[in-house]
N, CA, C and O atoms as CSV, one atom per row, in Angstrom:
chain,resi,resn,atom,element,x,y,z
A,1,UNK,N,N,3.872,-47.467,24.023
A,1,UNK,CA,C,3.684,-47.964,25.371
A,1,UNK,C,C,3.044,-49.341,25.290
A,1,UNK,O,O,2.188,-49.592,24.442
A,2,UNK,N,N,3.574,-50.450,26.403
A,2,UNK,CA,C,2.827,-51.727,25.981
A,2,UNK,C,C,3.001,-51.670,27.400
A,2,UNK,O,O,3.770,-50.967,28.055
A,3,UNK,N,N,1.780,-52.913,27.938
A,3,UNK,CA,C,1.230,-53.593,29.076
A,3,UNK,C,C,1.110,-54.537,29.750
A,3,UNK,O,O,-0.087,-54.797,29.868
A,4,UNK,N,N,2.113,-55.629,30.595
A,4,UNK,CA,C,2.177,-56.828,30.535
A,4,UNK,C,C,1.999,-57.002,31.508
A,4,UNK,O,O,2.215,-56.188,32.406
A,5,UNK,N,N,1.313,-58.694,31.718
A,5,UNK,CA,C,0.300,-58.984,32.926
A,5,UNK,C,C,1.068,-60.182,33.211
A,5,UNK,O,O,1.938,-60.616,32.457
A,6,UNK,N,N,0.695,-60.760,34.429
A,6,UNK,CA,C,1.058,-62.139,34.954
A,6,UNK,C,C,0.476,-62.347,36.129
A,6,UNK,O,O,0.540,-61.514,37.034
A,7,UNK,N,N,-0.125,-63.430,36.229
A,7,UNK,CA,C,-1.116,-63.951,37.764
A,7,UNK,C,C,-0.072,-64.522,38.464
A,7,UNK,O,O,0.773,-65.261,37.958
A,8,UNK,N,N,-0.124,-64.155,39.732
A,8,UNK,CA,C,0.049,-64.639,40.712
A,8,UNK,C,C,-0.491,-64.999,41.867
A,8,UNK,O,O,-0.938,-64.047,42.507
A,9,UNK,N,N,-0.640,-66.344,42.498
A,9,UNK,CA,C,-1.298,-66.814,42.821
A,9,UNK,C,C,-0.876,-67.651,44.342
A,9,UNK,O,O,-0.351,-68.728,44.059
A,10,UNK,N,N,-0.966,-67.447,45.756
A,10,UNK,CA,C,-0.173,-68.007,46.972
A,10,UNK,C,C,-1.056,-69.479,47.244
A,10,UNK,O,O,-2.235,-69.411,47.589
A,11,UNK,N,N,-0.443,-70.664,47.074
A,11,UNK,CA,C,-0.995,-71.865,47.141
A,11,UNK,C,C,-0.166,-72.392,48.198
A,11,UNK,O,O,0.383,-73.450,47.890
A,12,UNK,N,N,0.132,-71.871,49.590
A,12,UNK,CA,C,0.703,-72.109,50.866
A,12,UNK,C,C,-0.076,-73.791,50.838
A,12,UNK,O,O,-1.168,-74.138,50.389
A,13,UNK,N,N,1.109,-74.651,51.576
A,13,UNK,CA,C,0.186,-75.697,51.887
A,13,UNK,C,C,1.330,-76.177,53.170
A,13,UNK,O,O,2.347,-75.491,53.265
A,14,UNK,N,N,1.190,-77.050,53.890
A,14,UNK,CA,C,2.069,-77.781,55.560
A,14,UNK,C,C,3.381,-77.685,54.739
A,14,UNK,O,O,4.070,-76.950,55.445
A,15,UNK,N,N,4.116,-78.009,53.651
A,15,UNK,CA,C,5.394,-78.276,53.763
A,15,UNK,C,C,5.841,-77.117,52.357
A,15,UNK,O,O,6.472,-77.150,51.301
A,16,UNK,N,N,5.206,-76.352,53.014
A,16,UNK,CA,C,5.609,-75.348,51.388
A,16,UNK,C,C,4.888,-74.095,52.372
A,16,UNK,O,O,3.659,-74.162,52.358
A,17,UNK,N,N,5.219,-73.441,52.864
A,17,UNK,CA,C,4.132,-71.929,52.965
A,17,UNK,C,C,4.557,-70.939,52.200
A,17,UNK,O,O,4.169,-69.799,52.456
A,18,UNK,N,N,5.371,-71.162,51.192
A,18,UNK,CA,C,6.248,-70.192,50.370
A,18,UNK,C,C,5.466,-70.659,49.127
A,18,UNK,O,O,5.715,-69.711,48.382
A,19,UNK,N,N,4.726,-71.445,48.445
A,19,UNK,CA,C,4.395,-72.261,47.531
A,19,UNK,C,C,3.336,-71.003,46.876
A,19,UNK,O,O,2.457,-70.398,47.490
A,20,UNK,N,N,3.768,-70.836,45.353
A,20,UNK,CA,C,2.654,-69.831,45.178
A,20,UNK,C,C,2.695,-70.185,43.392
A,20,UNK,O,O,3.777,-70.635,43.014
A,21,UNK,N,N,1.665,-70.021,42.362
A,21,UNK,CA,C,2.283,-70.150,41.021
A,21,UNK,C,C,2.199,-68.562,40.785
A,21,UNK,O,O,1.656,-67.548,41.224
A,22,UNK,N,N,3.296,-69.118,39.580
A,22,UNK,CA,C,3.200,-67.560,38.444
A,22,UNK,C,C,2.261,-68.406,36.917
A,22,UNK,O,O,2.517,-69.394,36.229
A,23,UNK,N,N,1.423,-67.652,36.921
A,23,UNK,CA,C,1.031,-67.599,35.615
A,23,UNK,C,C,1.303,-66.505,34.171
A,23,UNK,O,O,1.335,-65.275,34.191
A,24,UNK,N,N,1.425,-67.160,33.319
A,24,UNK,CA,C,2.537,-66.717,32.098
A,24,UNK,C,C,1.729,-66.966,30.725
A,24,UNK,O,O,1.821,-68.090,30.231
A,25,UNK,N,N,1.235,-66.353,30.316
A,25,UNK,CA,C,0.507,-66.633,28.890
A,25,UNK,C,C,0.022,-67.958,28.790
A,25,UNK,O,O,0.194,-68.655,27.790
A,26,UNK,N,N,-0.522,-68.283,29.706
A,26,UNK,CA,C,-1.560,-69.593,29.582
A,26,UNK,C,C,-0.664,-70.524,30.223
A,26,UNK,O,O,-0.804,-71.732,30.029
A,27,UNK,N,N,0.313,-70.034,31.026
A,27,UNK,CA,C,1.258,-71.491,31.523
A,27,UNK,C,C,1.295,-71.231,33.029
A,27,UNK,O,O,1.267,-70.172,33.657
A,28,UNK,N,N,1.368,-72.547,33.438
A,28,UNK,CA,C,1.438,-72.090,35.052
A,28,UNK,C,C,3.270,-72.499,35.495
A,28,UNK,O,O,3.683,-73.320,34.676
A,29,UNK,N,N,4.124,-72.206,36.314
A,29,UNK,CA,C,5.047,-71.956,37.043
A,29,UNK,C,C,4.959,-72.210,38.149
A,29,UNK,O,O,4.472,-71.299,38.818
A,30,UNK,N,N,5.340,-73.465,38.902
A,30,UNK,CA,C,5.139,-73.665,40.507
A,30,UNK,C,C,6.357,-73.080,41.291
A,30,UNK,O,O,7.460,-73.604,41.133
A,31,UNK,N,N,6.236,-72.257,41.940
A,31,UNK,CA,C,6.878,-70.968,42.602
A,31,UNK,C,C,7.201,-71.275,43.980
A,31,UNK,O,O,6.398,-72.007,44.559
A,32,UNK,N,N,8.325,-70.820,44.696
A,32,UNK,CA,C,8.597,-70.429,45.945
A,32,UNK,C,C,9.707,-69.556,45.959
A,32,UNK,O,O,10.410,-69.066,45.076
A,33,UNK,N,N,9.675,-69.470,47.531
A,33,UNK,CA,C,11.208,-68.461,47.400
A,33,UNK,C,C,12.462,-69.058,47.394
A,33,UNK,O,O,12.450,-70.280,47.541
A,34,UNK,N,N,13.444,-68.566,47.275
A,34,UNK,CA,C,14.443,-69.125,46.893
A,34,UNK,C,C,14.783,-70.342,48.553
A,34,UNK,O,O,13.953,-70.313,49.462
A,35,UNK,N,N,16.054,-71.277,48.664
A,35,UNK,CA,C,16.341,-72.431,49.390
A,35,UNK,C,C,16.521,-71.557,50.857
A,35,UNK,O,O,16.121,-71.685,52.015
A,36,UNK,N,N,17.338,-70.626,50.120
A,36,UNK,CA,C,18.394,-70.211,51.418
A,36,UNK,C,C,16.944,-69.245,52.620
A,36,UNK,O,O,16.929,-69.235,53.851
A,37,UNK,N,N,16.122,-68.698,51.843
A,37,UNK,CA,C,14.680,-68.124,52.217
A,37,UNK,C,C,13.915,-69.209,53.159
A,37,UNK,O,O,13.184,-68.795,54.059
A,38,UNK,N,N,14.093,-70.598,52.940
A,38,UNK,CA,C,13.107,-71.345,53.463
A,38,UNK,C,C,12.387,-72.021,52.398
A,38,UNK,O,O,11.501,-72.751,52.842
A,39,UNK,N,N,12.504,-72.006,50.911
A,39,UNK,CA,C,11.930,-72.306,49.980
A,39,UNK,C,C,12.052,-73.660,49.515
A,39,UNK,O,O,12.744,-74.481,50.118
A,40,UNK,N,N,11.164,-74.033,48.066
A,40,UNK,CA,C,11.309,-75.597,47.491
A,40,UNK,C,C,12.539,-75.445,46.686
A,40,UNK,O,O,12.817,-74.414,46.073
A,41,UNK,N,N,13.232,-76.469,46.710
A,41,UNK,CA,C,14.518,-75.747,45.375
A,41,UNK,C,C,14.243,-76.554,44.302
A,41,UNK,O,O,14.900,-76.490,43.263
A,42,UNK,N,N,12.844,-77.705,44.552
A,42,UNK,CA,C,12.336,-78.051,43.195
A,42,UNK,C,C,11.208,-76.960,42.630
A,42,UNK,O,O,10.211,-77.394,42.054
A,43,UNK,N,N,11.387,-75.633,42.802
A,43,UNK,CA,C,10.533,-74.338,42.576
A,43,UNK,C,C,11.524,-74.094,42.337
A,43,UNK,O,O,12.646,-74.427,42.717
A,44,UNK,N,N,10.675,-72.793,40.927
A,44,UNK,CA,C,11.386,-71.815,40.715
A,44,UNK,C,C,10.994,-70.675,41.715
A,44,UNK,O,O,9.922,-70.467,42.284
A,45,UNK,N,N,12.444,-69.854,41.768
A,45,UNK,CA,C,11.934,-68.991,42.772
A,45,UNK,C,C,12.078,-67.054,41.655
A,45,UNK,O,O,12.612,-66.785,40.579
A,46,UNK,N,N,11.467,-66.382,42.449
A,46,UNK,CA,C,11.619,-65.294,42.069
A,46,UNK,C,C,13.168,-64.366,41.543
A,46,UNK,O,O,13.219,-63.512,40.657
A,47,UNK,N,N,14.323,-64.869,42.412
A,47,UNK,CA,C,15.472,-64.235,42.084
A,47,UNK,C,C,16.021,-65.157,40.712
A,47,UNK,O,O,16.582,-64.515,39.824
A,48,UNK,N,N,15.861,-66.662,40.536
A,48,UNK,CA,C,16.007,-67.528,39.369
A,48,UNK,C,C,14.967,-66.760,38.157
A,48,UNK,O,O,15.466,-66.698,37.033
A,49,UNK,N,N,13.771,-66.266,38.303
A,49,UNK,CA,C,13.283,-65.624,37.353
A,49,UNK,C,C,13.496,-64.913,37.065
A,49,UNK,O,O,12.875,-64.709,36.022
A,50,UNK,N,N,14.644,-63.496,37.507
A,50,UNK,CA,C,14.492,-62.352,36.990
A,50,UNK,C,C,16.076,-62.648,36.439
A,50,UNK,O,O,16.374,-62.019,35.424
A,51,UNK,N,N,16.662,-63.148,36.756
A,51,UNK,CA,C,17.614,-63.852,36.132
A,51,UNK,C,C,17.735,-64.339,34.354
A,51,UNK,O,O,18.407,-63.951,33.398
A,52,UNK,N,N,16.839,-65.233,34.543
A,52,UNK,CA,C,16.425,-65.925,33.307
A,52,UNK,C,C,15.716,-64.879,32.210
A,52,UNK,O,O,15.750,-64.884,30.980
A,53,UNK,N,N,14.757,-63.567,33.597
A,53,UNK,CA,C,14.132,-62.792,32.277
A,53,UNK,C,C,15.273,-61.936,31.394
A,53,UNK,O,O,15.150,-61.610,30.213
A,54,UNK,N,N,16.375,-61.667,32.240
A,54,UNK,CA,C,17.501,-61.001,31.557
A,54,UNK,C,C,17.848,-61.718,30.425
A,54,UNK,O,O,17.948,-61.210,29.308
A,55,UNK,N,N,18.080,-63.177,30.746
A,55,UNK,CA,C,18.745,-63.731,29.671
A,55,UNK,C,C,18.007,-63.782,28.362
A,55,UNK,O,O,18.388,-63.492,27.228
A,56,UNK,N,N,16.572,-64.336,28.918
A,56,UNK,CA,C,15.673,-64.424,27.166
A,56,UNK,C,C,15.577,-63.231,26.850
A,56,UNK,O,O,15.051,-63.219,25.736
A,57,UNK,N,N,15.853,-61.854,27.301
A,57,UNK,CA,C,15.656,-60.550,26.548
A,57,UNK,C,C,16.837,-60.521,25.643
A,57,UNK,O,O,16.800,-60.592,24.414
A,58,UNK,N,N,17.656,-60.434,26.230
A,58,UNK,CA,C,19.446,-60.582,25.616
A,58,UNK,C,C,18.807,-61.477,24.492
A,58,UNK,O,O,18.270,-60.878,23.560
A,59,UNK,N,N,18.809,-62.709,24.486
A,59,UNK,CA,C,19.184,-63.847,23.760
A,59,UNK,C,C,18.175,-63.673,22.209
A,59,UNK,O,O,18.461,-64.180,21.124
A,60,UNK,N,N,16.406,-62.417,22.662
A,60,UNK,CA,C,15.518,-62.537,21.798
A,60,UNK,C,C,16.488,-61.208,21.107
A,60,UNK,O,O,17.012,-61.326,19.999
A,61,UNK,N,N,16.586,-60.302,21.717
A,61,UNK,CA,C,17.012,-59.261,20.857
A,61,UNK,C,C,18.530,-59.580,19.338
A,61,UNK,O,O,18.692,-59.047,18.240
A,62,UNK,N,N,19.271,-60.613,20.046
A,62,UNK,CA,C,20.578,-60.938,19.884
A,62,UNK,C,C,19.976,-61.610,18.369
A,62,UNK,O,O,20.539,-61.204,17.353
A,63,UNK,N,N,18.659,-62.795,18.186
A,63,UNK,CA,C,18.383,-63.255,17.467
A,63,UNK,C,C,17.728,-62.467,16.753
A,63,UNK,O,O,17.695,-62.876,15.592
A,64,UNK,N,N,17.226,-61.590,16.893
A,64,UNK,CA,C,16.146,-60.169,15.586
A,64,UNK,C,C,17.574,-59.603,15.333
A,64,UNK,O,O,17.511,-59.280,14.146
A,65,UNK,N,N,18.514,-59.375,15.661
A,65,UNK,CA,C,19.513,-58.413,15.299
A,65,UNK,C,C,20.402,-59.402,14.277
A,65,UNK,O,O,20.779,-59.084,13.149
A,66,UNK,N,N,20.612,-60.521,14.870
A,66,UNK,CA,C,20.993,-61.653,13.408
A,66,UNK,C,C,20.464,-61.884,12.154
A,66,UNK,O,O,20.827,-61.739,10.987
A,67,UNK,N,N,19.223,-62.402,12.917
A,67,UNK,CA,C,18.388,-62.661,11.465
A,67,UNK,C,C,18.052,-61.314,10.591
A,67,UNK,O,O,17.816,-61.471,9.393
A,68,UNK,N,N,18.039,-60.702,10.852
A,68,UNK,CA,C,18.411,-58.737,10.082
A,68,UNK,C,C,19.806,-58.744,9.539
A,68,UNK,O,O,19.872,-58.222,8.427
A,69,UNK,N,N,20.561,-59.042,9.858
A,69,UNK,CA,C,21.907,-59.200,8.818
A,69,UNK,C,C,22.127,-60.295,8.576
A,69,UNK,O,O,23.294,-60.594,8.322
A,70,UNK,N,N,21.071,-61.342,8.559
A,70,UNK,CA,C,21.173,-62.967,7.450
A,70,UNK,C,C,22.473,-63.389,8.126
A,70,UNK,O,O,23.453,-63.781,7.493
A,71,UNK,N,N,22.414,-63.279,9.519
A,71,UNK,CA,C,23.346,-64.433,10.089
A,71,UNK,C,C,22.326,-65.403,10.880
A,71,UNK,O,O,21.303,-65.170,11.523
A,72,UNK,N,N,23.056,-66.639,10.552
A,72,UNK,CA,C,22.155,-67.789,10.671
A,72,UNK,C,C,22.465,-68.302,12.084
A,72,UNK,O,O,23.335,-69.171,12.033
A,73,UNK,N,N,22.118,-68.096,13.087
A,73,UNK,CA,C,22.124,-69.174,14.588
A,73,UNK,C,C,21.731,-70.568,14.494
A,73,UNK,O,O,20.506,-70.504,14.400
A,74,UNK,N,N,21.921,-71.257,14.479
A,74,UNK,CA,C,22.359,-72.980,14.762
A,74,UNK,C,C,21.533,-73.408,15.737
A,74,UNK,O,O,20.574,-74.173,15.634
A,75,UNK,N,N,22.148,-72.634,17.095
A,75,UNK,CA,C,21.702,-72.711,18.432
A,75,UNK,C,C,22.363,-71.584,18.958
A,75,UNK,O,O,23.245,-70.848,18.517
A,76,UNK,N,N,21.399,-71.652,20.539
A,76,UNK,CA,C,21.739,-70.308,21.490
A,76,UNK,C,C,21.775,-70.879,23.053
A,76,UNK,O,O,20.595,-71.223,23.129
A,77,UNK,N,N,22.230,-71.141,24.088
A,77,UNK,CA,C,22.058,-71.223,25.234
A,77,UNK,C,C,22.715,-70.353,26.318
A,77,UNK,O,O,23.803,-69.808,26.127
A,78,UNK,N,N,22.276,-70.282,27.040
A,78,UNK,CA,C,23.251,-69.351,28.021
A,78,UNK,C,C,22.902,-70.097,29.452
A,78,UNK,O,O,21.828,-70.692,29.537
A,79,UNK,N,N,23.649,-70.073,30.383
A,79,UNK,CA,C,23.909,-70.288,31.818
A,79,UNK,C,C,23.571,-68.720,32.660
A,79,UNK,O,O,24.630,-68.365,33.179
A,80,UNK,N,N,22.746,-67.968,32.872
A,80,UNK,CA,C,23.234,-66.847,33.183
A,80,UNK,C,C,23.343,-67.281,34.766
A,80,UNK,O,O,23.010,-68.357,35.262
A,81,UNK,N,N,23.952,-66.040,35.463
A,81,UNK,CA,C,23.921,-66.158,36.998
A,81,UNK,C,C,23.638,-64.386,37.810
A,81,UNK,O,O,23.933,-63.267,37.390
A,82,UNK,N,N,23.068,-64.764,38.881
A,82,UNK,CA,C,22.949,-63.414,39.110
A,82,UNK,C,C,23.396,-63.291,40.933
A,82,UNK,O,O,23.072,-64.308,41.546
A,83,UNK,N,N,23.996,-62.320,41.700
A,83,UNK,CA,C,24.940,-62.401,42.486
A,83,UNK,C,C,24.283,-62.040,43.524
A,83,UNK,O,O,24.875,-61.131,42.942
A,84,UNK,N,N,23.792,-61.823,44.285
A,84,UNK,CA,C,23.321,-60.677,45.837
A,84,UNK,C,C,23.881,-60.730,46.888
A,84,UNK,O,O,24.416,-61.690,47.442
A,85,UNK,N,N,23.737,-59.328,47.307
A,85,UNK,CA,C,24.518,-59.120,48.508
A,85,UNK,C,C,23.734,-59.218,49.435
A,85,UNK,O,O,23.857,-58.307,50.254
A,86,UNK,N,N,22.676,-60.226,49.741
A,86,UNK,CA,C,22.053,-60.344,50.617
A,86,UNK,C,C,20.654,-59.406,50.671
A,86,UNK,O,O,19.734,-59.777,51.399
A,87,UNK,N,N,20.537,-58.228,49.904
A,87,UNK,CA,C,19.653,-57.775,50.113
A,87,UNK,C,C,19.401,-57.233,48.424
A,87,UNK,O,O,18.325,-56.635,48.410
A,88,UNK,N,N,19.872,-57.243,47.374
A,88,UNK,CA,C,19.365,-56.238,46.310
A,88,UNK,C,C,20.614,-57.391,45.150
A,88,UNK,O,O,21.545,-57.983,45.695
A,89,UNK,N,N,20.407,-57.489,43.816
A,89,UNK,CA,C,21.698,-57.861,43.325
A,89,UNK,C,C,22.311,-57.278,43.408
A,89,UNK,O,O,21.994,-56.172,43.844
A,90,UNK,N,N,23.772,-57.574,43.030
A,90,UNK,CA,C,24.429,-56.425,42.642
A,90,UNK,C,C,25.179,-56.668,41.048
A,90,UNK,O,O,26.006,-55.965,40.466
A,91,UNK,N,N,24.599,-57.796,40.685
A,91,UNK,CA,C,25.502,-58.164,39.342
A,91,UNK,C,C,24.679,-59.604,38.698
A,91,UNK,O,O,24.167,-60.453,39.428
A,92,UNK,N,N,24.682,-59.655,37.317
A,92,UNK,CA,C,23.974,-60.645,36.684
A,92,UNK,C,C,24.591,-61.025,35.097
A,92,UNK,O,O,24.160,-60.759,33.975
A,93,UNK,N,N,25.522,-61.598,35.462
A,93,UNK,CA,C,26.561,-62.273,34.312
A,93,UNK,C,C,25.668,-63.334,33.212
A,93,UNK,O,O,25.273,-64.493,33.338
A,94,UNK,N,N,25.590,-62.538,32.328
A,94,UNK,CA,C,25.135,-63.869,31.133
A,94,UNK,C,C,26.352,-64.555,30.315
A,94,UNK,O,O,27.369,-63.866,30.231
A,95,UNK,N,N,26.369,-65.829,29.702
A,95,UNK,CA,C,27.432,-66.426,29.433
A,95,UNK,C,C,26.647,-66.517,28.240
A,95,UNK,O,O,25.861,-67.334,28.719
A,96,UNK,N,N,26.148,-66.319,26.898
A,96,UNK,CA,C,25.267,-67.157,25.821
A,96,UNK,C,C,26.525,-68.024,24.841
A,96,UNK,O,O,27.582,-67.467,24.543
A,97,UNK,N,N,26.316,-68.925,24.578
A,97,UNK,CA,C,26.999,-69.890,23.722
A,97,UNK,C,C,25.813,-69.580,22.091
A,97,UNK,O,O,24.600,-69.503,21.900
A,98,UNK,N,N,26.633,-69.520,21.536
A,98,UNK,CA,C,25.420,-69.411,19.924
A,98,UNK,C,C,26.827,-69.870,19.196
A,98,UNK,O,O,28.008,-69.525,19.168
A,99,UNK,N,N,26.017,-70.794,18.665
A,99,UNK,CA,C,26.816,-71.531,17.624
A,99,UNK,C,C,26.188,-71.256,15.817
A,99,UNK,O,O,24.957,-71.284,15.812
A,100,UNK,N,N,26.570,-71.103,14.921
A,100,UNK,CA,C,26.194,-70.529,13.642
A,100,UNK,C,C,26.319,-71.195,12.727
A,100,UNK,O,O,27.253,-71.993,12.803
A,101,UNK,N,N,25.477,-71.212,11.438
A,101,UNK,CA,C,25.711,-71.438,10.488
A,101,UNK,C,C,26.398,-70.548,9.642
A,101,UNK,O,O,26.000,-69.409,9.399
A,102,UNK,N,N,27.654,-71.165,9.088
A,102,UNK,CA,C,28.280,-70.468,8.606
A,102,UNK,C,C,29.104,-69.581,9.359
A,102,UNK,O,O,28.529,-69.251,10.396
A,103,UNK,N,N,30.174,-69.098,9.237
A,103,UNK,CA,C,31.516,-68.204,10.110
A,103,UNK,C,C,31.381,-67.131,10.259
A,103,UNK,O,O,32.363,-66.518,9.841
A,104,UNK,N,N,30.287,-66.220,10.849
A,104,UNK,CA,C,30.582,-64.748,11.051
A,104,UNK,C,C,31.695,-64.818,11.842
A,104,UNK,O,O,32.277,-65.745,12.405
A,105,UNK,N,N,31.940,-63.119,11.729
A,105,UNK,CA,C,33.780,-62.995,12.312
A,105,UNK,C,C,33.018,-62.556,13.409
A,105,UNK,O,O,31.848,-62.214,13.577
A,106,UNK,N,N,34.506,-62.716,14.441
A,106,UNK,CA,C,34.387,-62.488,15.414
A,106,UNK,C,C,33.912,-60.752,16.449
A,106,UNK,O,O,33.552,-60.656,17.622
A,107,UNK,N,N,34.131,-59.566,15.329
A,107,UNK,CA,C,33.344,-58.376,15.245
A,107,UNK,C,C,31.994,-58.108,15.254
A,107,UNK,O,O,31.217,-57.431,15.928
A,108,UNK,N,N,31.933,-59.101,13.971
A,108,UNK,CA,C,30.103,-58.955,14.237
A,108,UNK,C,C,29.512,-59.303,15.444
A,108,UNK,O,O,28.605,-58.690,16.006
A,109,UNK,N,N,30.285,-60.711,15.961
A,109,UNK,CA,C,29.497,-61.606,16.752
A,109,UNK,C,C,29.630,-60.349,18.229
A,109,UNK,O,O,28.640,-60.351,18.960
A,110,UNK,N,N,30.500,-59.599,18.522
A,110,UNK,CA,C,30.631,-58.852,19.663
A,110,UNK,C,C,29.515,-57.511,19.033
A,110,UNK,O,O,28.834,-56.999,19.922
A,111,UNK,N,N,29.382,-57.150,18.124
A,111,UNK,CA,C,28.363,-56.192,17.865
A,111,UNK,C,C,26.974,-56.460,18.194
A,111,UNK,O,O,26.154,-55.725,18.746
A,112,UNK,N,N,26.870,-57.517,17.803
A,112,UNK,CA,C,25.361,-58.266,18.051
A,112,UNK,C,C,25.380,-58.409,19.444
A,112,UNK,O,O,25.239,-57.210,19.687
A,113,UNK,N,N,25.441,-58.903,20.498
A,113,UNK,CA,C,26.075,-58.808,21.463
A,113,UNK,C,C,25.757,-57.692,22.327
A,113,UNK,O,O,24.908,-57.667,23.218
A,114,UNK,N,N,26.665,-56.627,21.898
A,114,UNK,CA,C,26.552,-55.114,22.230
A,114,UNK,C,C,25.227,-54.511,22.076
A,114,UNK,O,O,24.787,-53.774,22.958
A,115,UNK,N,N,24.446,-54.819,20.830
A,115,UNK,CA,C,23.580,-53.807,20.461
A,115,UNK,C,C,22.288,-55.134,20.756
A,115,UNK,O,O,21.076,-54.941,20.656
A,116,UNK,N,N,22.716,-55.984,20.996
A,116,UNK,CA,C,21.352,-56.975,22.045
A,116,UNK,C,C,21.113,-56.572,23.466
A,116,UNK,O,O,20.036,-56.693,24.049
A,117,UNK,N,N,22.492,-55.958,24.097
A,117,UNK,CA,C,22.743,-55.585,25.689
A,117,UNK,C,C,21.723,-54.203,25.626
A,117,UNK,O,O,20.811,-53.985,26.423
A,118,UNK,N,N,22.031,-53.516,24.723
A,118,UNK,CA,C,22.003,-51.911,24.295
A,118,UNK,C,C,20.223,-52.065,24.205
A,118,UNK,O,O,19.536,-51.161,24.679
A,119,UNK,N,N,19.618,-53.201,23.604
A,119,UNK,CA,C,18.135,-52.755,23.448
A,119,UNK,C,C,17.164,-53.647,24.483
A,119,UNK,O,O,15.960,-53.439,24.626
A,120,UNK,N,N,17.839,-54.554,25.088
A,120,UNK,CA,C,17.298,-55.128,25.888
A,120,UNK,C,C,16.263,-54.859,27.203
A,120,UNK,O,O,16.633,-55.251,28.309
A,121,UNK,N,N,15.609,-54.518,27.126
A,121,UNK,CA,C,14.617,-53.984,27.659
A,121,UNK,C,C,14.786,-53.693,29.334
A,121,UNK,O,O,14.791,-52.782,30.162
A,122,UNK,N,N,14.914,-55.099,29.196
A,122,UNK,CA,C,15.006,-55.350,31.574
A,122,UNK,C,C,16.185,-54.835,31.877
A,122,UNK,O,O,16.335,-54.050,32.813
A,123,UNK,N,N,17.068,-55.207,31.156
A,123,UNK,CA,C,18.722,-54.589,31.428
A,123,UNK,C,C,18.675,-53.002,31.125
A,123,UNK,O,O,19.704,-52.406,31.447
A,124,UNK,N,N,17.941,-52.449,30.720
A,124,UNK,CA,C,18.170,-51.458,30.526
A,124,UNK,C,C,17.033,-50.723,31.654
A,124,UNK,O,O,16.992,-49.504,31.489
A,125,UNK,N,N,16.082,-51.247,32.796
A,125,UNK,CA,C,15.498,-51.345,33.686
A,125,UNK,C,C,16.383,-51.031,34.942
A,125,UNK,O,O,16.294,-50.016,35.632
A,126,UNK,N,N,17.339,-52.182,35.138
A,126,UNK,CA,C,17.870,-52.518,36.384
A,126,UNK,C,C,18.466,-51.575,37.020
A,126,UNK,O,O,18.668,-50.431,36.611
A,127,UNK,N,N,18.783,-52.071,38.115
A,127,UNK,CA,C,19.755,-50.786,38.632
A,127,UNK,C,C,21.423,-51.682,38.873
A,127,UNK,O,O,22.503,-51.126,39.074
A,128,UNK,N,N,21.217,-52.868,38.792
A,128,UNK,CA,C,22.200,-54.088,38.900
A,128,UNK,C,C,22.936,-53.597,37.663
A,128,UNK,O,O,22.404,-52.719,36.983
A,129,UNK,N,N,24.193,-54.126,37.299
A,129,UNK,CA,C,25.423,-53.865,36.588
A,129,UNK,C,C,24.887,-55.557,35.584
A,129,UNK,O,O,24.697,-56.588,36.229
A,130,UNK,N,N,24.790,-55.546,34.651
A,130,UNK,CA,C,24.666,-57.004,34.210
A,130,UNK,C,C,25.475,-56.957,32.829
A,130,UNK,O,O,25.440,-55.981,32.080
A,131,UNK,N,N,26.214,-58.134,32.574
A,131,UNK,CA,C,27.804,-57.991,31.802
A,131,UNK,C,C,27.270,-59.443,31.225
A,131,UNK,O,O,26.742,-60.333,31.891
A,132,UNK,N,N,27.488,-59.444,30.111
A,132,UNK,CA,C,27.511,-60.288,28.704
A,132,UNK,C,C,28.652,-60.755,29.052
A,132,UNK,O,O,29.439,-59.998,29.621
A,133,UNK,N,N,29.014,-62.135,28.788
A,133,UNK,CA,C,30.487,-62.481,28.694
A,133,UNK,C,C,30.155,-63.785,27.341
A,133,UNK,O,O,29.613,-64.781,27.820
A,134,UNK,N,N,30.341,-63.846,26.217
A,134,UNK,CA,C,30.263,-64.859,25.431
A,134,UNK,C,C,30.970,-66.044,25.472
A,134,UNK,O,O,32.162,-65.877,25.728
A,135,UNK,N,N,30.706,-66.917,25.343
A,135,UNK,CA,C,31.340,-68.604,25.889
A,135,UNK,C,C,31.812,-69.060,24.487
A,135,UNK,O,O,30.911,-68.838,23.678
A,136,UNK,N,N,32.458,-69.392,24.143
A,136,UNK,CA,C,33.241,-70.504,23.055
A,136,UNK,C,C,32.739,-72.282,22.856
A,136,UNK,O,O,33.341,-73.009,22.066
């Protein structure tokens, strides 16, 4: 069992009443709600974060599951996106691009993949449908 914390903090001010930080292992995050809410869209907002937390789970697991079979990542990025129907998601598409040293085949690279989706912590949380699609 593990325990994870994060401050949050409402710093409402005249042209922001949505304005709040997240604090993150010693980092601060200037926060609102999302545009369409009334929000800053130079803020991150809460539905962009849980978004992104999908992706760095995917993307950390994807890299312990490589570097365990001595495949070498280059680089990793992903675009993810996540969909709502107005009230709840209903879907959160990750795209990751990982480029390699050296040619794993194209099996492995969908295994890793699979068994990054498979241990990923938040995704395996959600109640949202969230689908890996790998980019070229």
């Amino acid at each position: 069992m593990s325990v994870h914390h994060a401050q949050v903090r409402w710093d409402a001010d005249r042209d922001d009443l949505r304005a709040h930080t997240v604090e993150l292992a010693g980092q601060t995050l200037l926060a609102s709600s999302a545009p369409e809410f009334g929000g800053n869209p130079e803020k991150a907002d809460p539905e962009e974060m849980f978004v992104a937390s999908l992706s760095s789970c995917h993307m950390l697991w994807f890299l312990a599951l490589a570097r365990a079979e001595r495949v070498r990542v280059a680089s990793y990025e992903d675009e993810p996106e996540g969909t709502m129907d107005g009230t709840r998601f209903t879907r959160v598409v990750l795209r990751p691009r990982v480029a390699f040293d050296g040619d794993p085949d194209g099996e492995q690279i969908r295994s890793l993949h699979h068994r990054a989706h498979e241990r990923c912590f938040i995704a395996n949380t959600v109640s949202c449908l969230v689908d890996v699609e790998p980019q070229r």
